[in-house]
HTML snippet that shows the backbone in 3Dmol.js (N, CA, C, O; Angstrom):
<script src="https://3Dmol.org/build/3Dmol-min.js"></script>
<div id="view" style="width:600px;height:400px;position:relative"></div>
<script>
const pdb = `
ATOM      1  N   UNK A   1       0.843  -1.169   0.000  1.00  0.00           N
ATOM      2  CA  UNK A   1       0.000   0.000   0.000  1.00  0.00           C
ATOM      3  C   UNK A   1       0.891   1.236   0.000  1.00  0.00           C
ATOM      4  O   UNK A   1       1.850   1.303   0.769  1.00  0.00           O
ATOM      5  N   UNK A   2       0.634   2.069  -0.724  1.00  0.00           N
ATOM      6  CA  UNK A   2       1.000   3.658  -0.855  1.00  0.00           C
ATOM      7  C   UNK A   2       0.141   4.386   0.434  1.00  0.00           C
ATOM      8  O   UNK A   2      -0.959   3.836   0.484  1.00  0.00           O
ATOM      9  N   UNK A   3       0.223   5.080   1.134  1.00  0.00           N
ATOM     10  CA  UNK A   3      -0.065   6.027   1.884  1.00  0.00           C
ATOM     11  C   UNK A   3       0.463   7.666   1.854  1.00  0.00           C
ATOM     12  O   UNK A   3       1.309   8.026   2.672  1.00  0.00           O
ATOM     13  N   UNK A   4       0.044   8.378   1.110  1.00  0.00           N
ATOM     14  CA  UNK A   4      -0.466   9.604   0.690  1.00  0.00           C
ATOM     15  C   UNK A   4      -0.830  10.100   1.745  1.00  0.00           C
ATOM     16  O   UNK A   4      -1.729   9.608   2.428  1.00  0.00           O
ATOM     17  N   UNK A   5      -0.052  11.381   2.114  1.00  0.00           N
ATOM     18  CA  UNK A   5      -0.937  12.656   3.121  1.00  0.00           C
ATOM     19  C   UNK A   5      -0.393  14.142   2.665  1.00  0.00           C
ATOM     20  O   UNK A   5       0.833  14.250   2.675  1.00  0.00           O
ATOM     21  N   UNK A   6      -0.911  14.937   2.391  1.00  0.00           N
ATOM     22  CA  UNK A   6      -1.056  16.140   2.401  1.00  0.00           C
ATOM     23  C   UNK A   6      -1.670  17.182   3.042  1.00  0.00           C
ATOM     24  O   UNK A   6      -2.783  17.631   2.768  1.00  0.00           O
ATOM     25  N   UNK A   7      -0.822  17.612   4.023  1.00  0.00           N
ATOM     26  CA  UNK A   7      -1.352  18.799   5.368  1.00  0.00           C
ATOM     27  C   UNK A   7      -1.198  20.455   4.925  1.00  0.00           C
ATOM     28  O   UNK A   7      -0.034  20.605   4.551  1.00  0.00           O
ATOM     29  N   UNK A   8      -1.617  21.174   4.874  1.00  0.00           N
ATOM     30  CA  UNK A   8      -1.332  22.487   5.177  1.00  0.00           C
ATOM     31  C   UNK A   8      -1.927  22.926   6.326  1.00  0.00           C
ATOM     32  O   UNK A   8      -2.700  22.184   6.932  1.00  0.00           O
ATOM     33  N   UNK A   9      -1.646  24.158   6.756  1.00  0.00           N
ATOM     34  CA  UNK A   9      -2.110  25.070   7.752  1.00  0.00           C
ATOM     35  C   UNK A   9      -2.145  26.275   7.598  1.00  0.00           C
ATOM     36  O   UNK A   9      -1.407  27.189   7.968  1.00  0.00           O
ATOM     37  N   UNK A  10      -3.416  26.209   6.798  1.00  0.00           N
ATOM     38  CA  UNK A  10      -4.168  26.930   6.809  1.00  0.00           C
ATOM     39  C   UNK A  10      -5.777  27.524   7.555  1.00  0.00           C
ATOM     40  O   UNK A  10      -6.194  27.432   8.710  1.00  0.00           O
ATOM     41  N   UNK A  11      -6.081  27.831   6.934  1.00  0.00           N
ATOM     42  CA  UNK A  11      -7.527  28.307   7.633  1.00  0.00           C
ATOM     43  C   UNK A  11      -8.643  26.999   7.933  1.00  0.00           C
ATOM     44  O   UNK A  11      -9.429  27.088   8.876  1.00  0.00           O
ATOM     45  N   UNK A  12      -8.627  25.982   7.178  1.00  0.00           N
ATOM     46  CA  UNK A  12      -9.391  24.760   7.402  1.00  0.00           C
ATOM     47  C   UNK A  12     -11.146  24.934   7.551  1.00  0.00           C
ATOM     48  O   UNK A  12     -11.793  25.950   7.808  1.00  0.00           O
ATOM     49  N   UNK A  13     -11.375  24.252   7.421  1.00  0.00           N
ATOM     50  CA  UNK A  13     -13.068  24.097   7.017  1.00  0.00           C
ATOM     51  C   UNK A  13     -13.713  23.327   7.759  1.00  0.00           C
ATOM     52  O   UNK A  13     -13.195  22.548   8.558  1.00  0.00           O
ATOM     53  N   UNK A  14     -15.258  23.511   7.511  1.00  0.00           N
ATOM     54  CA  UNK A  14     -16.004  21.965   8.186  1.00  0.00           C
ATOM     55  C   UNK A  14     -16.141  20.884   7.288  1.00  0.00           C
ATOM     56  O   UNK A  14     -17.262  20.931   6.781  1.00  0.00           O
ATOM     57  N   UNK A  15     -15.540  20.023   6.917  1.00  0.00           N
ATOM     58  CA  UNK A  15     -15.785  19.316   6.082  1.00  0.00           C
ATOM     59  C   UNK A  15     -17.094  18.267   6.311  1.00  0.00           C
ATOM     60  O   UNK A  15     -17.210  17.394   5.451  1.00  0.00           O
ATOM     61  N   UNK A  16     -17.971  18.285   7.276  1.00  0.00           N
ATOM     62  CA  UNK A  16     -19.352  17.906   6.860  1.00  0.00           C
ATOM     63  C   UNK A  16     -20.307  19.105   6.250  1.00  0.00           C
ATOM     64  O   UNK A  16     -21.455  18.967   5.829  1.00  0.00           O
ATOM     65  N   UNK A  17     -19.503  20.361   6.315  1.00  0.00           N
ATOM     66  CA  UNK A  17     -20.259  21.515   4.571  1.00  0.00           C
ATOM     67  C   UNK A  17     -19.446  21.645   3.886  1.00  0.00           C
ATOM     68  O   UNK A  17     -19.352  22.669   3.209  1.00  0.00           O
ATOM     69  N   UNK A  18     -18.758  20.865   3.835  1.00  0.00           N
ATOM     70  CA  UNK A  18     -17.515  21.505   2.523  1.00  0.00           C
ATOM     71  C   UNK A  18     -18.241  21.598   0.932  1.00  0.00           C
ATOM     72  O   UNK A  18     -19.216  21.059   0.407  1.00  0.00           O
ATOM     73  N   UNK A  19     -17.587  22.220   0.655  1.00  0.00           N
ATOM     74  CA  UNK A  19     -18.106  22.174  -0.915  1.00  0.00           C
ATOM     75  C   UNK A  19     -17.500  21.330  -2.161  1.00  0.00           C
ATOM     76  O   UNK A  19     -16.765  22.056  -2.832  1.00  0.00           O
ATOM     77  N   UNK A  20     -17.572  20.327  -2.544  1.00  0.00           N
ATOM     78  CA  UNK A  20     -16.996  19.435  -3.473  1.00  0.00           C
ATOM     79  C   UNK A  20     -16.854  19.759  -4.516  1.00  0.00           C
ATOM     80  O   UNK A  20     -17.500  19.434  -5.512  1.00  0.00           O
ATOM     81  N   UNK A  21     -15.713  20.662  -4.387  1.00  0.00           N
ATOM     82  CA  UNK A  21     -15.495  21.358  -6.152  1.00  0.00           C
ATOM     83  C   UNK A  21     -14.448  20.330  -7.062  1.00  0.00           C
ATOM     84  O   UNK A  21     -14.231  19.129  -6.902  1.00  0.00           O
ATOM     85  N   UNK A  22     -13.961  21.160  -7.946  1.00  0.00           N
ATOM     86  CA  UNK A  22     -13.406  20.195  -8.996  1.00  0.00           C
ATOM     87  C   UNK A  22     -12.449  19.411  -8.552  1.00  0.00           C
ATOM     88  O   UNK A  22     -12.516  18.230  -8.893  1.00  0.00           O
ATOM     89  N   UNK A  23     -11.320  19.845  -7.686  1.00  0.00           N
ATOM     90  CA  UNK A  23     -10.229  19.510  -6.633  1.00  0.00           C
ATOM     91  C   UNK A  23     -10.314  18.216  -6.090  1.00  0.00           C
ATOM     92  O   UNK A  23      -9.625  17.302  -6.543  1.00  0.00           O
ATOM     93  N   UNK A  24     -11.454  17.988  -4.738  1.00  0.00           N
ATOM     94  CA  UNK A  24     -11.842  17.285  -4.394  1.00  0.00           C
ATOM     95  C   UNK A  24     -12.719  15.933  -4.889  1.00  0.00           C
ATOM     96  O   UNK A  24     -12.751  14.849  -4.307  1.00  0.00           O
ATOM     97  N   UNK A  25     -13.347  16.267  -5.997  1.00  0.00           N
ATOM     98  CA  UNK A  25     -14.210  15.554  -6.907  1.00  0.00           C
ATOM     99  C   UNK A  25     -12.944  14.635  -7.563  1.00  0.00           C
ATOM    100  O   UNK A  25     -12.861  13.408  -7.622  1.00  0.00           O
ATOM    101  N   UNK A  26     -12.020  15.634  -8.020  1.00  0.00           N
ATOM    102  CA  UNK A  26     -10.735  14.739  -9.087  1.00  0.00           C
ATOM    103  C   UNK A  26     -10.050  13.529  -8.147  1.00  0.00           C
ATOM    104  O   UNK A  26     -10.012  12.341  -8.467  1.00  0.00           O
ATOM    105  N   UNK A  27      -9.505  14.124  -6.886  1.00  0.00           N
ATOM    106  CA  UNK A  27      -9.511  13.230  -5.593  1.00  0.00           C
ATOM    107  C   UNK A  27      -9.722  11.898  -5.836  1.00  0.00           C
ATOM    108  O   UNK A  27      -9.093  10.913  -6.222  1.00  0.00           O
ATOM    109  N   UNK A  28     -11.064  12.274  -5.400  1.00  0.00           N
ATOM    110  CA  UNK A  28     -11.854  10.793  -5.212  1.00  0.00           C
ATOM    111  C   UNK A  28     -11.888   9.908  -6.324  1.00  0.00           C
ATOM    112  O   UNK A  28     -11.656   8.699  -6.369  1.00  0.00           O
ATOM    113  N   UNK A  29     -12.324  10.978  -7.512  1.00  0.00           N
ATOM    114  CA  UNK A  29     -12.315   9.558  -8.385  1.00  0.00           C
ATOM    115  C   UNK A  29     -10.772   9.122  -8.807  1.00  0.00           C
ATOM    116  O   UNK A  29     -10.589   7.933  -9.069  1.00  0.00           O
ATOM    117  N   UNK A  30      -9.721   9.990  -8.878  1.00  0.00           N
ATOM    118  CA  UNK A  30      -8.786   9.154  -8.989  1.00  0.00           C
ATOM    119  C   UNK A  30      -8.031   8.189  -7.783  1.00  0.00           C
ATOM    120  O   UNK A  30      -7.219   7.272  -7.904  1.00  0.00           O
ATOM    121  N   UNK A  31      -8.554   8.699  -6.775  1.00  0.00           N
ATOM    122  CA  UNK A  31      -8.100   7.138  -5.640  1.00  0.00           C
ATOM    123  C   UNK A  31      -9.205   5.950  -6.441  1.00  0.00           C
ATOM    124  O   UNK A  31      -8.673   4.970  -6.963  1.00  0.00           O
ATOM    125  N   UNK A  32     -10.787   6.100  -6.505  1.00  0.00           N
ATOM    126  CA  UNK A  32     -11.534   5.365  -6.153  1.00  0.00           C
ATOM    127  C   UNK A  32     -11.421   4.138  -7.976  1.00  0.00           C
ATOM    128  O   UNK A  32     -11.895   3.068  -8.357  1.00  0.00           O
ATOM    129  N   UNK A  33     -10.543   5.164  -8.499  1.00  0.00           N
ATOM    130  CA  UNK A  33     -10.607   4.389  -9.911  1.00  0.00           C
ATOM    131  C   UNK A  33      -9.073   3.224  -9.657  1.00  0.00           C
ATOM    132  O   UNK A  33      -8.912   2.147 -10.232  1.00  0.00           O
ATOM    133  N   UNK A  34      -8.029   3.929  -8.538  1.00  0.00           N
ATOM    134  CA  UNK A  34      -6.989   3.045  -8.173  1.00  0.00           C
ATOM    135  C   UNK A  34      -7.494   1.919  -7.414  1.00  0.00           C
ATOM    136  O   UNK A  34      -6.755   0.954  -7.218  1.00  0.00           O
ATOM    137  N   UNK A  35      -8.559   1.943  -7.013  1.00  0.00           N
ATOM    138  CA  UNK A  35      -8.992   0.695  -5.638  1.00  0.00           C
ATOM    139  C   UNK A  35      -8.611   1.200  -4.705  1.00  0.00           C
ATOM    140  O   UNK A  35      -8.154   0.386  -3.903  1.00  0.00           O
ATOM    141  N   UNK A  36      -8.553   2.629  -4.260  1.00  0.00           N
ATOM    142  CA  UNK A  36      -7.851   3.290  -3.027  1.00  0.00           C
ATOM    143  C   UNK A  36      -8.899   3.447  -2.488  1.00  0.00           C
ATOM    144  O   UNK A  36      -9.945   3.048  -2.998  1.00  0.00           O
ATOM    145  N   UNK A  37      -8.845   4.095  -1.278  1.00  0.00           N
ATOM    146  CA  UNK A  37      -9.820   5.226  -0.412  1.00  0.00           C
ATOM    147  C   UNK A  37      -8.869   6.518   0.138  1.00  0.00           C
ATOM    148  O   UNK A  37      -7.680   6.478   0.457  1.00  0.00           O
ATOM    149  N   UNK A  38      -9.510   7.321   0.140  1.00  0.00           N
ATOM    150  CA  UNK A  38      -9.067   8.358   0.879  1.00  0.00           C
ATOM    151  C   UNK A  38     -10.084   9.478   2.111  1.00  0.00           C
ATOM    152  O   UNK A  38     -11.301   9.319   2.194  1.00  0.00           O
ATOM    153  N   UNK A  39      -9.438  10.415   2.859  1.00  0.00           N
ATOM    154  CA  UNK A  39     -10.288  10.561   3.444  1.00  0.00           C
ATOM    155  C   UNK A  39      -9.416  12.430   3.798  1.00  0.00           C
ATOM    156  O   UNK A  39      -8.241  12.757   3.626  1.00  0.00           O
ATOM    157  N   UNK A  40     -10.363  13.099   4.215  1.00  0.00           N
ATOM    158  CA  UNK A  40     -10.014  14.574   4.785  1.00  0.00           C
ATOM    159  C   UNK A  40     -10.800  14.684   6.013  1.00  0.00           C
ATOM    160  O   UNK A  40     -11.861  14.202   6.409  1.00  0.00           O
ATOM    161  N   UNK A  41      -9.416  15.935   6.746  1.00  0.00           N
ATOM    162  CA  UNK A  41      -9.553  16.102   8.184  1.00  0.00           C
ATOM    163  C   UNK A  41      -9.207  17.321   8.443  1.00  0.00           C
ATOM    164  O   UNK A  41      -8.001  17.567   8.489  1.00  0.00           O
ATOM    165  N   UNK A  42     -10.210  18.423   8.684  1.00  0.00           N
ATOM    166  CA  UNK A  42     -10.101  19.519   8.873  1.00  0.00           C
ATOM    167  C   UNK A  42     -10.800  20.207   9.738  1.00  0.00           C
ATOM    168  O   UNK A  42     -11.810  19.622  10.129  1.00  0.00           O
ATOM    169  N   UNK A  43     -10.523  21.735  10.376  1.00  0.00           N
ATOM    170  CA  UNK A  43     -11.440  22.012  11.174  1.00  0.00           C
ATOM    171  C   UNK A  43     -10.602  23.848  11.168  1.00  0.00           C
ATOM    172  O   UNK A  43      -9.429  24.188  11.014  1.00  0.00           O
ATOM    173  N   UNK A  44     -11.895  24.666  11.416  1.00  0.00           N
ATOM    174  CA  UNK A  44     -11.579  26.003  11.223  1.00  0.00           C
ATOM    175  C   UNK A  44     -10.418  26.381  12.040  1.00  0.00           C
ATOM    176  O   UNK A  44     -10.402  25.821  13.136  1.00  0.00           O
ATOM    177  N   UNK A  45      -9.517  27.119  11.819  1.00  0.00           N
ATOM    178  CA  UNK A  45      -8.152  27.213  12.256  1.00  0.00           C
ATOM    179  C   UNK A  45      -6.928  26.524  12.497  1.00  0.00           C
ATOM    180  O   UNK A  45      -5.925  26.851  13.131  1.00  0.00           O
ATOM    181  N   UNK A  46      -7.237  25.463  11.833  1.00  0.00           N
ATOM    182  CA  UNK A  46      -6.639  23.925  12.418  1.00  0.00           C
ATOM    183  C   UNK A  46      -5.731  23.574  10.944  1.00  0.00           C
ATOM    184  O   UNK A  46      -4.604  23.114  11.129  1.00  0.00           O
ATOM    185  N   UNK A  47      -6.123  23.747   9.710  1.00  0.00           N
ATOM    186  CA  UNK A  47      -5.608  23.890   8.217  1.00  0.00           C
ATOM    187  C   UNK A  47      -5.990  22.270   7.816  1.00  0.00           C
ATOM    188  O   UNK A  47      -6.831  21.812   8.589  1.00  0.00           O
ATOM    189  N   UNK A  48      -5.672  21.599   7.074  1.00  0.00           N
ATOM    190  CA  UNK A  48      -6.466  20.362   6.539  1.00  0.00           C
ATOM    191  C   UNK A  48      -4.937  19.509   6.268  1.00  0.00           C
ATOM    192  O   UNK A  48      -3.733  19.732   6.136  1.00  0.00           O
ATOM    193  N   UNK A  49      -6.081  18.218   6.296  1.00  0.00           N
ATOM    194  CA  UNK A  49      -4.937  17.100   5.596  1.00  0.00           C
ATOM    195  C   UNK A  49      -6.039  16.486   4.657  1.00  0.00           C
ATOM    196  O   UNK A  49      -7.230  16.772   4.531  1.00  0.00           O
ATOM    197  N   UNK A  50      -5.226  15.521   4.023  1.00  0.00           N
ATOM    198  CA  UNK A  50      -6.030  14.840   2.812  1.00  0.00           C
ATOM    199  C   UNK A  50      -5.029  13.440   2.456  1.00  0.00           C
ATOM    200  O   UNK A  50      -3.951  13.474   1.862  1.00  0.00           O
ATOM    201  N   UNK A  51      -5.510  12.596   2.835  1.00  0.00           N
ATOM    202  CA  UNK A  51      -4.777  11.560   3.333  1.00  0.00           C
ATOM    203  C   UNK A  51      -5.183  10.289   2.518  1.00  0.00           C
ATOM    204  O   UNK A  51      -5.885   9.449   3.081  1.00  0.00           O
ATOM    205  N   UNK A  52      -4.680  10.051   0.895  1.00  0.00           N
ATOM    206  CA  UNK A  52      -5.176   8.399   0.483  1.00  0.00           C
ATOM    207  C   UNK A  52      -4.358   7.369   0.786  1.00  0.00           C
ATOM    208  O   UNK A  52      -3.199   7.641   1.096  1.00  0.00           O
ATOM    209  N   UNK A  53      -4.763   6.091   0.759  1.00  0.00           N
ATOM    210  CA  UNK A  53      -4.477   5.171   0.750  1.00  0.00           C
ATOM    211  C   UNK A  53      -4.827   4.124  -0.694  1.00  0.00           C
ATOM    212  O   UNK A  53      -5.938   3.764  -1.082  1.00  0.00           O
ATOM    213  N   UNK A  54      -3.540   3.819  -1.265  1.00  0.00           N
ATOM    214  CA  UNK A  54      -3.480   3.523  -2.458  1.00  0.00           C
ATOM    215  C   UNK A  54      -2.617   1.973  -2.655  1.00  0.00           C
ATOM    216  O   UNK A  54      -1.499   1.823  -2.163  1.00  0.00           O
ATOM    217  N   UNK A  55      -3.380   0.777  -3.514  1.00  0.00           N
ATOM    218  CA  UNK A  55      -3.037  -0.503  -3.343  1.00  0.00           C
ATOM    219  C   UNK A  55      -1.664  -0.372  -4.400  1.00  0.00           C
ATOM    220  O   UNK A  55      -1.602   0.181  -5.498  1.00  0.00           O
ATOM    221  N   UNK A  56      -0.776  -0.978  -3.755  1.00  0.00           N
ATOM    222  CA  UNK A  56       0.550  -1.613  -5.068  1.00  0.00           C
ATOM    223  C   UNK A  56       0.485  -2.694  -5.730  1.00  0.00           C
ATOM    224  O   UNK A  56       0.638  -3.805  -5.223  1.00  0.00           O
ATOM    225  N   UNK A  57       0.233  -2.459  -7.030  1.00  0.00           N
ATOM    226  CA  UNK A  57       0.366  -3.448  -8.259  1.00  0.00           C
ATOM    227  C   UNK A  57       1.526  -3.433  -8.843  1.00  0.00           C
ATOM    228  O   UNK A  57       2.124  -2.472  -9.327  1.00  0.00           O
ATOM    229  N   UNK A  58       2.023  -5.236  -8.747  1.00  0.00           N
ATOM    230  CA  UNK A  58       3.109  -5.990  -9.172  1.00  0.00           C
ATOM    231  C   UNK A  58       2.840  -5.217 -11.243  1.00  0.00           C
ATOM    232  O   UNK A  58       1.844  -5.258 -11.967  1.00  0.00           O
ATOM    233  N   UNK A  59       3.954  -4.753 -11.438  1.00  0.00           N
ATOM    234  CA  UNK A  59       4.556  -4.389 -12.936  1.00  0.00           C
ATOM    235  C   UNK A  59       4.795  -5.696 -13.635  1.00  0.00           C
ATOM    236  O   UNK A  59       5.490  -6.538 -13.067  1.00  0.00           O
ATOM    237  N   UNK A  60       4.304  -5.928 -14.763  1.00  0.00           N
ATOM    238  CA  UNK A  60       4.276  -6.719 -15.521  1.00  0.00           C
ATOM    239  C   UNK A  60       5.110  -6.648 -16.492  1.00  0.00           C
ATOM    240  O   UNK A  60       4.752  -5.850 -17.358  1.00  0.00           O
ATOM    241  N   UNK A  61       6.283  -7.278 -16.729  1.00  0.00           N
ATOM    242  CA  UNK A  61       7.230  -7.538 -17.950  1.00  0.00           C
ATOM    243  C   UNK A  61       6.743  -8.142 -19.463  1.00  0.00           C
ATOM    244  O   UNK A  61       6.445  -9.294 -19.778  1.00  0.00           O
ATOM    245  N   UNK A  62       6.780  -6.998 -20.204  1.00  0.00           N
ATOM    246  CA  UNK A  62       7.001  -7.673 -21.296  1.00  0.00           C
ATOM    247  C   UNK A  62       7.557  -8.827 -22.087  1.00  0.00           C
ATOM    248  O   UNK A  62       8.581  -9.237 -21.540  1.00  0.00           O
ATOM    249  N   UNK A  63       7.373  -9.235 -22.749  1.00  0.00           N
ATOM    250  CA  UNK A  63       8.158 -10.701 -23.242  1.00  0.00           C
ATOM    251  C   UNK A  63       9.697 -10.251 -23.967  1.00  0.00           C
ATOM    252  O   UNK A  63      10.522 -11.118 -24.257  1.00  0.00           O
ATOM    253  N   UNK A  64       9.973  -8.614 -24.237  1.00  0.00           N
ATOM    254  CA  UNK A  64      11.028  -8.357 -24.752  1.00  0.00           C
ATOM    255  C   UNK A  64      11.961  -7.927 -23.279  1.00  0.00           C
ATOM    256  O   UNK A  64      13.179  -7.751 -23.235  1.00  0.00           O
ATOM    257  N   UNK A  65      10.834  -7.813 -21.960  1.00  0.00           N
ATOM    258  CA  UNK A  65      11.705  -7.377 -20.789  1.00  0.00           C
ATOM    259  C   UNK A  65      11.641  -6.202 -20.699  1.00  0.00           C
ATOM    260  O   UNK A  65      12.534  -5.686 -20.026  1.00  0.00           O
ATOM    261  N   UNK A  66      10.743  -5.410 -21.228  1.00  0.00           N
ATOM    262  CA  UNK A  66      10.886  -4.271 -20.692  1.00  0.00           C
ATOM    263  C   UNK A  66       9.217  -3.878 -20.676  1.00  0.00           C
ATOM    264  O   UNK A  66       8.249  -4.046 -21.417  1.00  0.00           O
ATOM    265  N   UNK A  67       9.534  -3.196 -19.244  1.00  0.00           N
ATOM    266  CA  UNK A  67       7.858  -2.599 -18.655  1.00  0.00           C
ATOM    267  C   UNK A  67       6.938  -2.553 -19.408  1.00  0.00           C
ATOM    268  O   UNK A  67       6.950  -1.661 -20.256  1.00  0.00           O
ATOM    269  N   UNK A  68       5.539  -3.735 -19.347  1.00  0.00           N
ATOM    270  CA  UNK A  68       4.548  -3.493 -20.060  1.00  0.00           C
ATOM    271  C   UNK A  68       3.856  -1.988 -19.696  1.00  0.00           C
ATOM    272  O   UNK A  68       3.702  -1.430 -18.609  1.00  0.00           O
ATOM    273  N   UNK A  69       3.406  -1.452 -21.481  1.00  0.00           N
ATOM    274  CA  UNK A  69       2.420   0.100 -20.871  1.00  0.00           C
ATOM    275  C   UNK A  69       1.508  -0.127 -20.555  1.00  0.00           C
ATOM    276  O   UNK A  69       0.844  -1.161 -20.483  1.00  0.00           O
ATOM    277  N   UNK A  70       1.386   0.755 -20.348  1.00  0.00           N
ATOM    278  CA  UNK A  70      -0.220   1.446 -19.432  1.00  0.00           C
ATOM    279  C   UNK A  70      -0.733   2.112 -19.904  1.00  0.00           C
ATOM    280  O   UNK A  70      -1.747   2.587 -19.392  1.00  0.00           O
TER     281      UNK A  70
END
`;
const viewer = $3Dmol.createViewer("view");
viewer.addModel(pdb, "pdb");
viewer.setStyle({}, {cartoon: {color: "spectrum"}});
viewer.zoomTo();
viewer.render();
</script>
């Protein structure tokens, strides 16, 4: 597993009103399209984190040996 966190401290929010703009929206679906989850933790004066958790997939060799694409 990958474990992802990103904190600032800043001004921070309620995140049961947050507003799910493009940022957050992109987020999710790109953990949720990895098989990840992620999650945010914030609170007014406190500044935020944003914290995924992301599965590791074994890389697959080509038959010439070098990294199948993606």
């Amino acid at each position: 597993m990958l474990l992802l966190s990103v904190r600032d401290d800043g001004e921070g929010f309620d995140p049961e009103h947050a507003r799910h703009g493009l940022g957050l929206s992109s987020i999710a679906g790109r953990v949720d399209q990895s098989g990840g989850t992620w999650g945010i933790t914030s609170a007014r004066g406190a500044g935020t984190t944003i914290t995924a958790r992301l599965p590791l997939r074994p890389l697959h060799a080509s038959a010439a040996g070098k990294p199948a694409a993606r």
